[in-house]
C-alpha positions as CSV (number, residue, x, y, z in Angstrom):
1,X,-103.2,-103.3,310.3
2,X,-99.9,-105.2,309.1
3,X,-97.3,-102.9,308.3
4,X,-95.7,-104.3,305.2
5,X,-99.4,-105.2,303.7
6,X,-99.9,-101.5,303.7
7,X,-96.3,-100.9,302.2
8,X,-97.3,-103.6,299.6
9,X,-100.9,-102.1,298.7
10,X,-99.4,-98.3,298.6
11,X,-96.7,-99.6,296.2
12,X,-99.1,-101.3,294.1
13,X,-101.2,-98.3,293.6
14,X,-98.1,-95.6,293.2
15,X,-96.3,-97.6,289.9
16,X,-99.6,-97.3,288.2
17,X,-99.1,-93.9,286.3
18,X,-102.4,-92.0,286.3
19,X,-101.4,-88.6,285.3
20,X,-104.2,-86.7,284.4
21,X,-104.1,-84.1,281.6
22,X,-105.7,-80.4,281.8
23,X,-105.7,-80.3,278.4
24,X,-108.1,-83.3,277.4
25,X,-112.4,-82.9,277.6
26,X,-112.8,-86.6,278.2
27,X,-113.5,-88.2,281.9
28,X,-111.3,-89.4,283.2
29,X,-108.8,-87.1,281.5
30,X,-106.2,-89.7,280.7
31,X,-106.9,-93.3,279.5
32,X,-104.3,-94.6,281.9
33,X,-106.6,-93.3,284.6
34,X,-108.8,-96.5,283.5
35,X,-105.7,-99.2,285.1
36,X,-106.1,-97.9,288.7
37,X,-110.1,-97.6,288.8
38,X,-109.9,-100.9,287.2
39,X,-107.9,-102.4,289.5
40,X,-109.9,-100.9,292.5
41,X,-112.8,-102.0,291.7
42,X,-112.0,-105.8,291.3
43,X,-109.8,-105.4,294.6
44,X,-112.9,-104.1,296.1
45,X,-115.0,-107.1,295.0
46,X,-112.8,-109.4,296.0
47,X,-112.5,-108.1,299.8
48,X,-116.1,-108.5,299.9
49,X,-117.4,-104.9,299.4
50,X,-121.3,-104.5,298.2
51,X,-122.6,-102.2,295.1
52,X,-119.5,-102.2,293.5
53,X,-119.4,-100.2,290.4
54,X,-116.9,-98.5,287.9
55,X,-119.0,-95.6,285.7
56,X,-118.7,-94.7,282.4
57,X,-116.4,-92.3,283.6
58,X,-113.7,-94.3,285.9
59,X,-115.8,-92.9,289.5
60,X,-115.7,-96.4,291.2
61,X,-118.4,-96.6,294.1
62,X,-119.1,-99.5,296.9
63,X,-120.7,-100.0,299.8
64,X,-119.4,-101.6,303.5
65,X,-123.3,-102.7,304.5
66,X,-124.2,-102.2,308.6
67,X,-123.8,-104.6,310.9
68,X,-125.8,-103.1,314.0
69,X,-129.9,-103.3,314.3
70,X,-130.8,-99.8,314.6
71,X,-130.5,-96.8,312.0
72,X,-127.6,-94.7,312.1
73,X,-125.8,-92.3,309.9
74,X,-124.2,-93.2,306.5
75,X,-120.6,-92.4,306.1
76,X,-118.0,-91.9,303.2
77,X,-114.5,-91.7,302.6
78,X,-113.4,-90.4,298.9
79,X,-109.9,-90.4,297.4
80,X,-108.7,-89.5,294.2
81,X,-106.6,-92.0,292.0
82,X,-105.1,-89.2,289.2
83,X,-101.6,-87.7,290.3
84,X,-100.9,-84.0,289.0
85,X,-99.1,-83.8,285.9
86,X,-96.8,-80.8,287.8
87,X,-94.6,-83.7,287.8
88,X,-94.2,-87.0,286.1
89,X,-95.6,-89.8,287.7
90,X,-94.2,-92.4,285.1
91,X,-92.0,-95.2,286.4
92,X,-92.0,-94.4,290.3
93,X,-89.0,-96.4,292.0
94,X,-90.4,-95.7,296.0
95,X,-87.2,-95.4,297.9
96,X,-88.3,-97.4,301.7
97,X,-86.1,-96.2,304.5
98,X,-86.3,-98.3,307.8
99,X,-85.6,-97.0,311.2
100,X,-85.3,-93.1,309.7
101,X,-82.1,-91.9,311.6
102,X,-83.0,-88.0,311.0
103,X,-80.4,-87.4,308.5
104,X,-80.3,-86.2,304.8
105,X,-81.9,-89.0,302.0
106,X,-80.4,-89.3,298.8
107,X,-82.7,-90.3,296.2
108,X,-80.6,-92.4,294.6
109,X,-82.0,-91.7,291.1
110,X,-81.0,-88.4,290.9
111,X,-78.2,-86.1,292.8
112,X,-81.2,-84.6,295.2
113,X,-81.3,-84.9,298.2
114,X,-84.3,-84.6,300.9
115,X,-82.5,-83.1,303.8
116,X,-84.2,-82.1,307.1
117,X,-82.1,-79.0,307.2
118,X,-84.6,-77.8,304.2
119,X,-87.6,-80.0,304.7
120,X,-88.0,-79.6,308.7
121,X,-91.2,-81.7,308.9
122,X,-89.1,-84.7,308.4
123,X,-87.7,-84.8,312.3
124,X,-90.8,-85.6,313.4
125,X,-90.7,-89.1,311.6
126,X,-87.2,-90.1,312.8
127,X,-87.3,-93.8,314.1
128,X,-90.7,-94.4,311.0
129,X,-90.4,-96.1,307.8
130,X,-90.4,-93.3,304.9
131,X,-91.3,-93.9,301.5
132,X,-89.7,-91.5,299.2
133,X,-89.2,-91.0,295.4
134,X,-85.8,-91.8,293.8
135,X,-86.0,-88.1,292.9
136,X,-86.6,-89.1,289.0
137,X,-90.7,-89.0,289.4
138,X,-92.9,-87.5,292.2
139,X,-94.3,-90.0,294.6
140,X,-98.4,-89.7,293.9
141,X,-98.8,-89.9,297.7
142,X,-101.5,-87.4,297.0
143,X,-103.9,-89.1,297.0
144,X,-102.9,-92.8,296.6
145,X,-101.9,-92.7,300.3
146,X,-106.0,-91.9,300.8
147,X,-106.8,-94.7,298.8
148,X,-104.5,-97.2,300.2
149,X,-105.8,-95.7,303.4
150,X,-109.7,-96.4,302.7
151,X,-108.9,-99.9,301.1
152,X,-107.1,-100.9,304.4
153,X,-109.7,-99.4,307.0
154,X,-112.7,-101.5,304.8
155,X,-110.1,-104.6,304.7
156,X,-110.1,-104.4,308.3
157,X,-113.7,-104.2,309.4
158,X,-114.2,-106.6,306.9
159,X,-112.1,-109.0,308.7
160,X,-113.5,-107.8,312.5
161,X,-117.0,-107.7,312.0
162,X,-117.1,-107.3,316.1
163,X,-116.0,-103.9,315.3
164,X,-119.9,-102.1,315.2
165,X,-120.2,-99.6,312.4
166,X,-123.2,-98.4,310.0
167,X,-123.2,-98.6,306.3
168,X,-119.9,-96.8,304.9
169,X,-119.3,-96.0,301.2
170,X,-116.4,-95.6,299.6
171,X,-115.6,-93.7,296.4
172,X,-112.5,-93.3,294.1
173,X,-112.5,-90.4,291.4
174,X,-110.7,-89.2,288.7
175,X,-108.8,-86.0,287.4
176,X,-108.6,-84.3,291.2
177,X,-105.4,-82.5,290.5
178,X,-106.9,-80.4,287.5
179,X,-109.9,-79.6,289.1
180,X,-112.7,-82.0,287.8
181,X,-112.8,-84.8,290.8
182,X,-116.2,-83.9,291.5
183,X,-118.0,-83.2,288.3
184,X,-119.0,-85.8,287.6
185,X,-119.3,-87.6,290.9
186,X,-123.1,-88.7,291.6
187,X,-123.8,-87.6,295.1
188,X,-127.6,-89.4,295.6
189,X,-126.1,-92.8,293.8
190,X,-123.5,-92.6,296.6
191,X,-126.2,-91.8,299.0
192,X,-124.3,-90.8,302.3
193,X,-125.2,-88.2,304.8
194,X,-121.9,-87.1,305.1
195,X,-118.3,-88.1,304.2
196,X,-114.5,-87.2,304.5
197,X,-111.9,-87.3,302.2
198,X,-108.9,-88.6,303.1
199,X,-106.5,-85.9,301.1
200,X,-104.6,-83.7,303.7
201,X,-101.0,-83.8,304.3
202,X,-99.1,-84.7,307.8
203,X,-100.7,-86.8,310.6
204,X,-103.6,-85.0,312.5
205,X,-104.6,-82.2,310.2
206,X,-108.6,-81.9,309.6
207,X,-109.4,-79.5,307.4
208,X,-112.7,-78.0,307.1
209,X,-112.1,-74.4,305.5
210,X,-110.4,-73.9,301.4
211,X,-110.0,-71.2,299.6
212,X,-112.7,-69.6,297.7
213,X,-110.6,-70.1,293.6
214,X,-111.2,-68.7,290.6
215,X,-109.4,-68.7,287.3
216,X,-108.2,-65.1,284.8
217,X,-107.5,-65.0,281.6
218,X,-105.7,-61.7,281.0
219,X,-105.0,-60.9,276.7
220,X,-103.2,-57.5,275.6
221,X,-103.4,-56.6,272.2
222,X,-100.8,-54.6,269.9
223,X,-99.6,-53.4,266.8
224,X,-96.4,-55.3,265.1
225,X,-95.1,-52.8,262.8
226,X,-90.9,-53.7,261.2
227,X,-89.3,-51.9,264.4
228,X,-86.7,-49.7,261.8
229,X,-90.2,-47.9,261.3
230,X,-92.0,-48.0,264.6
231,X,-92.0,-44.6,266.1
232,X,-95.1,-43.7,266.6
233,X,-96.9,-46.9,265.6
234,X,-95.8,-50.0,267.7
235,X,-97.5,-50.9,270.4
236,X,-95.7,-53.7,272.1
237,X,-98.5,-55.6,274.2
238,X,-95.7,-57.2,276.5
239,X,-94.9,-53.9,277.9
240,X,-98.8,-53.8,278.7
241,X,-99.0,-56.6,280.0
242,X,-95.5,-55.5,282.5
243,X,-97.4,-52.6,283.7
244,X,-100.6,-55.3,284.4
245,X,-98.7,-57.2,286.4
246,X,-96.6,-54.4,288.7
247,X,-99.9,-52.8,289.3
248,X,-101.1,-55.7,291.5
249,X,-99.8,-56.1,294.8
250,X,-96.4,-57.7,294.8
251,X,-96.6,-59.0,298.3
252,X,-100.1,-60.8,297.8
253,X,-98.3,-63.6,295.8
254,X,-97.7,-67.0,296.8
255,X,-94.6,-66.7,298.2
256,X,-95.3,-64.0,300.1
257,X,-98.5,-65.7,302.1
258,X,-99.8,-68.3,304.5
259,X,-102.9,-68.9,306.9
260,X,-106.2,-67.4,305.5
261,X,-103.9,-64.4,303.2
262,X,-105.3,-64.8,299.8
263,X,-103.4,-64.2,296.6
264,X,-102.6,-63.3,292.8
265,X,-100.7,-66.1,291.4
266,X,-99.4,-65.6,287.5
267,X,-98.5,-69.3,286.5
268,X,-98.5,-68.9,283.2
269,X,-97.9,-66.7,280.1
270,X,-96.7,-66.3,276.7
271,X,-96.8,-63.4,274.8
272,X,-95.4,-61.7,271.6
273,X,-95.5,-57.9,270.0
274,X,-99.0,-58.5,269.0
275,X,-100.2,-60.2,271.7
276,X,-99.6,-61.5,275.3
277,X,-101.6,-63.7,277.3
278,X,-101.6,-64.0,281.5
279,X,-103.0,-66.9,283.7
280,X,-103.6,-66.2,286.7
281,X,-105.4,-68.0,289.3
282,X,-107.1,-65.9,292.1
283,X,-107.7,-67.5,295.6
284,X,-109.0,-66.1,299.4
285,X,-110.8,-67.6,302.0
286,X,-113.0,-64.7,302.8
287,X,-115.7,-65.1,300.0
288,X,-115.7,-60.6,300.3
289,X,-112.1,-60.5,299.7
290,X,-112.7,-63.0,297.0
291,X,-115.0,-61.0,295.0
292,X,-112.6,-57.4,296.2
293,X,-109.8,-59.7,294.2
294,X,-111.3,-60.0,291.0
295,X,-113.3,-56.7,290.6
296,X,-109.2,-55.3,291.3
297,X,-108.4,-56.7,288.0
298,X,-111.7,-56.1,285.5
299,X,-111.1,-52.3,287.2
300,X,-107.5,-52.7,286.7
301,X,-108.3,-54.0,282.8
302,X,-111.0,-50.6,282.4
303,X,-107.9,-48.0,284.0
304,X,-105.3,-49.5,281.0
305,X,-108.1,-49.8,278.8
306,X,-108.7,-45.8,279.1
307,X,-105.2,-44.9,279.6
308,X,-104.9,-46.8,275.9
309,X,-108.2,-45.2,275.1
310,X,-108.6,-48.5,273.0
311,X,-109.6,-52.4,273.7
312,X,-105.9,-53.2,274.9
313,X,-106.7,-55.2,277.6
314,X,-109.2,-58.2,277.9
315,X,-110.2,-60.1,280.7
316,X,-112.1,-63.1,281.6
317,X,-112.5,-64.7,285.1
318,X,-114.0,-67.7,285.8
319,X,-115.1,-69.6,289.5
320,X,-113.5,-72.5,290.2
321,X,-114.7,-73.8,293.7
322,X,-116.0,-72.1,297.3
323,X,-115.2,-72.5,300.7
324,X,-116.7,-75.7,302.2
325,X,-117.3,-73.9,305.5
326,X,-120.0,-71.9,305.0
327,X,-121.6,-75.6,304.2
328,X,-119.7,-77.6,307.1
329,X,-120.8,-75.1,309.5
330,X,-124.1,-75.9,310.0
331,X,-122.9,-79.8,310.5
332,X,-120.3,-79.4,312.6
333,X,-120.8,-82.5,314.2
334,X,-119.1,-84.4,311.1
335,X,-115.9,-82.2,312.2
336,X,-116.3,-83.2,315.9
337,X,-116.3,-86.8,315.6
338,X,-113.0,-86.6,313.3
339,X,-111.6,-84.4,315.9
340,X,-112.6,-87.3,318.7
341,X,-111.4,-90.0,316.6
342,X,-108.0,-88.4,316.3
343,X,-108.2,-87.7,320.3
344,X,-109.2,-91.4,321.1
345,X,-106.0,-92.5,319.3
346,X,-103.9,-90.1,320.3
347,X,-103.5,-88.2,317.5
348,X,-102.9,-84.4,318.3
349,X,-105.9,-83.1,315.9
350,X,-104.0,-80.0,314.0
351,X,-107.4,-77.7,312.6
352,X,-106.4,-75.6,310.0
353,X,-107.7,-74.0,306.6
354,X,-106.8,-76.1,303.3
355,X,-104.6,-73.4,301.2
356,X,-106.1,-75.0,298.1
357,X,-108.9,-77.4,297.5
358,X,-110.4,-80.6,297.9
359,X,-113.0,-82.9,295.7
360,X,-114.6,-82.3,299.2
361,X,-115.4,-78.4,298.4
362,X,-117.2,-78.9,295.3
363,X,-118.6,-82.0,297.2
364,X,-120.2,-80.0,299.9
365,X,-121.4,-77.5,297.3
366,X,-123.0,-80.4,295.9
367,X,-125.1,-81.5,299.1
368,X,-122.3,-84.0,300.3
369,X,-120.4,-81.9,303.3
370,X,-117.0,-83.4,303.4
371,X,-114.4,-82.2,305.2
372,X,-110.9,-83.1,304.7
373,X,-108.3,-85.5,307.2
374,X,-104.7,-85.9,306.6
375,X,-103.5,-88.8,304.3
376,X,-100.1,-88.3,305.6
377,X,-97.8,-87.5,302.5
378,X,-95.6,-84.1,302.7
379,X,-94.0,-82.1,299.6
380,X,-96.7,-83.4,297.1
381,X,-96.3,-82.6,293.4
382,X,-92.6,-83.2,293.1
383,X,-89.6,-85.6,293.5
384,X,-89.2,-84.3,296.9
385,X,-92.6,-86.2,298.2
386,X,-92.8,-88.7,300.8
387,X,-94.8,-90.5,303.2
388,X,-94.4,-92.3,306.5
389,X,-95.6,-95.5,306.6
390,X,-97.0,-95.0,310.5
391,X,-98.9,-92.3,309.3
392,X,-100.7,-94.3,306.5
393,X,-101.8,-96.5,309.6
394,X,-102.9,-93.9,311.7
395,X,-105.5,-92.8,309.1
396,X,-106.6,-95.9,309.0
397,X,-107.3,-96.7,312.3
398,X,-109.2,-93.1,311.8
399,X,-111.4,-93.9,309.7
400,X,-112.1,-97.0,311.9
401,X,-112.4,-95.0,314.7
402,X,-115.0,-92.3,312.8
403,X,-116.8,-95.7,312.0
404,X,-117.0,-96.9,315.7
405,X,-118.1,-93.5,317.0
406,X,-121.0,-92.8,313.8
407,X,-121.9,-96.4,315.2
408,X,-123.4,-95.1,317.9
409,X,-125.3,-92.2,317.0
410,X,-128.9,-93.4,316.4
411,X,-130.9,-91.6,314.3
């Protein structure tokens, strides 16, 4: 696996912008989308991949046919070509650092600077080749590093067909970042018994546990009366909406959190006299705490709605995704042969839960387990992001390596 080829194929993929756009109701979300899944699809043609196809709604598909004489499992591997729109992805200018010597990068675009003194995860790569952003644009690592991953690994059985391995399918999706990668995706046309996606961040994570997510609307409604006549007959629905937000537990908050502690997050809101409106998104791993979480805030909403004795408060919460473990669990094999992969190419495997989500929840939810391997990229969503280039490699000699072993395994 040729060092600057993979350089040259996660460049190619990264100055395509493919944004997506949480506003829009089309699939994909953006038309730029359309370039990359374009671009995929002919690239896959032209390495020799099978069933290639690009849907009505950018989800390109193919197929990496067997080449042992007995029955064995079907694999995947699934990235998503969008980048968040956090962040713009518009004219990225990768930065490529040989021969990291540990010390802080200027990204030359901008007067930031990515400093190990801040971002300590970056000592561990001193010696590798870093891409970075020019601190203008964030870097769409996530999840172009996947793709660039997948396209590599097929490139290279491809061109080894000594290397034994069943039939793998690949699949590329859309609109990830705002929570739609899997809508869409059609899990018996793809037709695998398993599959991983190749999403996670530094080398050796394998994630098979996500948060449990959900989404709240909060609206607080009040009276706009000229305030030189108010006494007695404003009602200011910001001031509700202040006391909403100090009654919920000030430490359960993002930056107050790690491991399997859920949270409140408020990431939005906009209000005036008359009315104010919260987003909040509501996340646990424990499916009990999950449901604790958002009956605190419809009982929350009834206490102010009594206290008000009126209507002031509205609420409307709606699921987003579940916790792929309760439906990896029962195939815990599909973990356990990551885990080996990672062992057999010494690769420290680092288990942990996903403190988000995956296309690979709503995937398994969907009858297609899939847990989650690192892609490699750190900082994702903004001009701080980068990615060593030995760790793209690595994750492609994984997913050879899950090949090799799934070879194997007759069924």
């Amino acid at each position: 696996m040729e060092k600057q080829a993979i350089i040259d194929r996660f460049v190619s993929y990264i100055t395509i912008d493919t944004e997506s756009d949480p506003a829009s109701e089309t699939t994909p979300s953006t038309d730029k989308q359309w370039n990359l899944a374009r671009k995929l699809h002919q690239e896959l043609i032209d390495m020799g991949m099978k069933d290639v196809s690009i849907d009505e709604n950018a989800y390109v598909m193919a197929t990496l046919p067997t080449n042992v004489d007995f029955e064995v499992p079907t694999i995947g591997f699934i990235s998503h070509f969008d980048s968040t729109p956090d962040f713009t992805g518009k004219n990225i200018k990768p930065q490529i650092i040989e021969k990291y010597d540990g010390r802080d990068i200027p990204l030359k675009g901008s007067d930031l600077v990515l400093s190990p003194d801040y971002f300590d995860d970056l000592k561990q790569y001193k010696g590798q080749t870093i891409i970075t952003t020019d601190g203008t644009t964030l870097l769409a690592a996530d999840d172009k590093a996947g793709i660039t991953e997948i396209m590599t690994a097929m490139k290279h059985l491809i061109d080894h067909p000594e290397i034994k391995h069943g039939v793998i399918k690949v699949g590329f999706t859309p609109d990830e970042e705002i929570g739609r990668g899997a809508h869409k995706f059609d899990v018996a046309k793809f037709g695998a018994d398993w599959a991983y996606t190749m999403d996670g961040s530094q080398i050796g994570e394998l994630e098979y546990e996500n948060f449990n997510a959900a989404g709240a609307v909060v609206t607080f409604t009040g009276k706009i009366v000229h305030p030189g006549y108010a006494k007695g007959k404003m009602i200011n629905s910001m001031y509700i909406a202040s006391e909403f937000i100090d009654s919920l537990p000030r430490l359960e908050t993002p930056e107050h959190t790690e491991g399997y502690q859920g949270f409140f997050h408020l990431h939005n809101m906009k209000g005036a006299v008359e009315k104010t409106e919260l987003h909040y998104i509501i996340r646990d791993h424990d499916k009990d705490h999950f449901e604790a979480r958002k009956n605190v805030m419809h009982k929350l909403a009834a206490d102010m709605n009594a206290q008000y004795e009126r209507e002031a408060v509205t609420i409307e919460i709606k699921d987003q995704y579940f916790n792929m473990r309760e439906k990896v669990e029962p195939v815990m094999h599909i973990v356990d042969i990551a885990e080996q992969a990672m062992k057999d190419l010494d690769i420290e495997p680092i288990i942990k839960p996903i403190r988000g989500g995956t296309d690979g929840s709503q995937l398994s939810y969907m009858g297609l387990p899939c847990p989650n391997i690192f892609a490699g990229g750190h900082n994702f969503h903004g001009p701080y992001e980068y990615v060593p280039v030995e760790s793209m490699i690595a994750a492609s000699k994984v997913i050879v390596r899950i090949a090799k072993l799934v070879a194997k395994k007759k069924k």
